[in-house]
N, C-alpha and C positions, 0 to 999 in steps of 0.2 A: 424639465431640463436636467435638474438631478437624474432623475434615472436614466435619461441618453448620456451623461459622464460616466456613469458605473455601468452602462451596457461597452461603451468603447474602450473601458479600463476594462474589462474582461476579456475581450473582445483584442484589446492590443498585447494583454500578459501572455492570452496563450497562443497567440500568434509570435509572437516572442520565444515560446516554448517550442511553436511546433519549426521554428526555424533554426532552432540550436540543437533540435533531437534527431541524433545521426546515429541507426543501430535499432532501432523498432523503440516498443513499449519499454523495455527493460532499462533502455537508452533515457527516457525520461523521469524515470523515479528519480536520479538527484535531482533534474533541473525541476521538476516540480518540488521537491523537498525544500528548494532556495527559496524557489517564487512563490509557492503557497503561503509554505508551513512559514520559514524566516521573513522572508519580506514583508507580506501581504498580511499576516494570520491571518489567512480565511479559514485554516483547519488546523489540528494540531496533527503531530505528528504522529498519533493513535490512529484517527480519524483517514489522513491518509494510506498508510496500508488498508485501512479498510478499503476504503473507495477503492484502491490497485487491485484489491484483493475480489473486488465486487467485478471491477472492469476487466481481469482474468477471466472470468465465471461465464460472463455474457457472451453471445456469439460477435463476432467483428473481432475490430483491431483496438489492443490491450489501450495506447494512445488514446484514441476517440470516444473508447469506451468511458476512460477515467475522465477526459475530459469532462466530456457530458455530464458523468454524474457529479462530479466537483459543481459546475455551472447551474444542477440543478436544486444543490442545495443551497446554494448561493443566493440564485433570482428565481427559481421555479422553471418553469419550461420554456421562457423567453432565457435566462443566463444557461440553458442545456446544451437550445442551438448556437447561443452567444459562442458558448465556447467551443462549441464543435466547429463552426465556423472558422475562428479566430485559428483552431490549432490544423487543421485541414487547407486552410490557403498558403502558406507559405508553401509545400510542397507541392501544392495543386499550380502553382506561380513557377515555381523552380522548375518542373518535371514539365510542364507544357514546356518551357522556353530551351529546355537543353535535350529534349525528345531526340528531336530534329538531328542532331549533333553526336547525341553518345556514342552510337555506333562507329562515328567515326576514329572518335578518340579516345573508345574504350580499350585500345590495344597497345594505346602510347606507355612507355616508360614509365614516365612520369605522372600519368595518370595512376597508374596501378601501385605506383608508390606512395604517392596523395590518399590515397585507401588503403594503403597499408597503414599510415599514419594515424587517421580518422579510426580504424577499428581498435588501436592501439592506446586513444584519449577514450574512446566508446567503455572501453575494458574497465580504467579507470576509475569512469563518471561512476558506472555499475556496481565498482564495488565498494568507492565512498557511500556512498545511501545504502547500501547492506550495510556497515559498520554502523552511520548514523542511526539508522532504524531500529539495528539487530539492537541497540543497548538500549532502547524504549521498549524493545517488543522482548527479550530474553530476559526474564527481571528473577524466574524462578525457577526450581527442580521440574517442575512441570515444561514449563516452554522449550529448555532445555533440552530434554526427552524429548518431544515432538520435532523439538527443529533435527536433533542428529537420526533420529529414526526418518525426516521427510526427506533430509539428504540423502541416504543410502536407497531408499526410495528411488530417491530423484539420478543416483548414478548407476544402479543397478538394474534399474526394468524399462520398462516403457509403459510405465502406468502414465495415463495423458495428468497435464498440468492440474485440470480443472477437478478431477479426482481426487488429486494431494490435496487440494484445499479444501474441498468437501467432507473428507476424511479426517483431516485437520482439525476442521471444526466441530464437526461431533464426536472427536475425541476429545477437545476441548473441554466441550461440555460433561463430558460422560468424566473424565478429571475433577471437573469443580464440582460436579455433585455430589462425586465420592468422598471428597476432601472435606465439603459442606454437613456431610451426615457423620463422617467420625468426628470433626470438631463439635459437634449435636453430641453426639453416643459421650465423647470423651466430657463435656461440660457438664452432662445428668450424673453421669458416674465420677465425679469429682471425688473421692474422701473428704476432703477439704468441706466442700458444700455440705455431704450427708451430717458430719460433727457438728453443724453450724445448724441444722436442721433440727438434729438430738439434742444441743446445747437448749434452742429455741422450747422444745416440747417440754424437757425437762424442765425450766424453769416457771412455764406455765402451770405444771402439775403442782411446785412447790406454790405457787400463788392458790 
């Protein structure tokens, strides 16, 4: 019984999710950032870009993707589909029922200004969770670099999404190892240490 409440709390959060996300995957990094990360802690706020970062990578849609893998660190592959589910109906509910109809009144005025509106909060939501995020995830000289190098990147060419991130990360790494082996090289070659070392010998010698 316990676990059929926490499959239909998954199950209703990201349906909840998938009915407030107007504007694709990018659309929902904040409202996940509330309901996950603030609300719910199911993940932190690390943890998230990752999953987004994971859910970018894979093939499909960025939404669905993150979903899934949120739900499947959660409950295993019953909380995957749970949430695939959950964030996939609301639009699979909305888009059957107003199919029928768009065409009719996608020319109206008011229509087109109702989405003007909408991409205009979409803009927004987008770049609150940049902000949130960017001050978890830009903490050093390092990140730093990589973010303003992925930006010009990101305005200057058409290298695909999924690149930058791949690229990202094994700079990442190829970063921290460097940094890992001068703070090594810089600790052996201490002064400090070698005196403490001569201080140590010589005093043995006098014993």
């Amino acid at each position: 019984m316990d676990g059929m409440k926490k499959c239909w709390k998954l199950f209703w959060v990201f349906a909840q999710i998938g009915i407030t996300t107007f504007g694709g995957g990018y659309a929902m990094l904040s409202i996940l950032q509330r309901e996950v990360v603030e609300k719910r802690h199911w993940a932190t706020e690390e943890e998230l870009m990752d999953d987004y970062a994971i859910g970018q990578c894979t093939p499909g849609v960025i939404a669905i993707n993150t979903a899934t893998f949120i739900g499947y660190k959660l409950y295993g592959i019953t909380g995957g589909i749970i949430a695939t589910l959950g964030v996939i109906f609301p639009s699979l509910l909305i888009i059957t029922s107003i199919a029928a109809f768009l065409l009719n009144f996608a020319d109206l005025a008011i229509v087109k200004h109702a989405f003007d509106g909408i991409r205009a909060c979409v803009t927004v939501l987008i770049f609150d969770a940049v902000i949130k995020l960017g001050k978890k995830a830009l903490i050093d000289k390092t990140s730093w670099l990589l973010f303003f190098i992925v930006l010009v990147l990101s305005l200057l060419t058409s290298i695909p999404t999924v690149m930058l991130i791949v690229l990202s990360g094994i700079a990442g790494c190829l970063f921290s190892s460097k940094s890992a082996s001068i703070k090594t090289m810089s600790k052996e070659e201490d002064p400090q240490d070698h005196a403490e070392n001569y201080a140590k010998e010589d005093e043995s010698w006098k014993h």
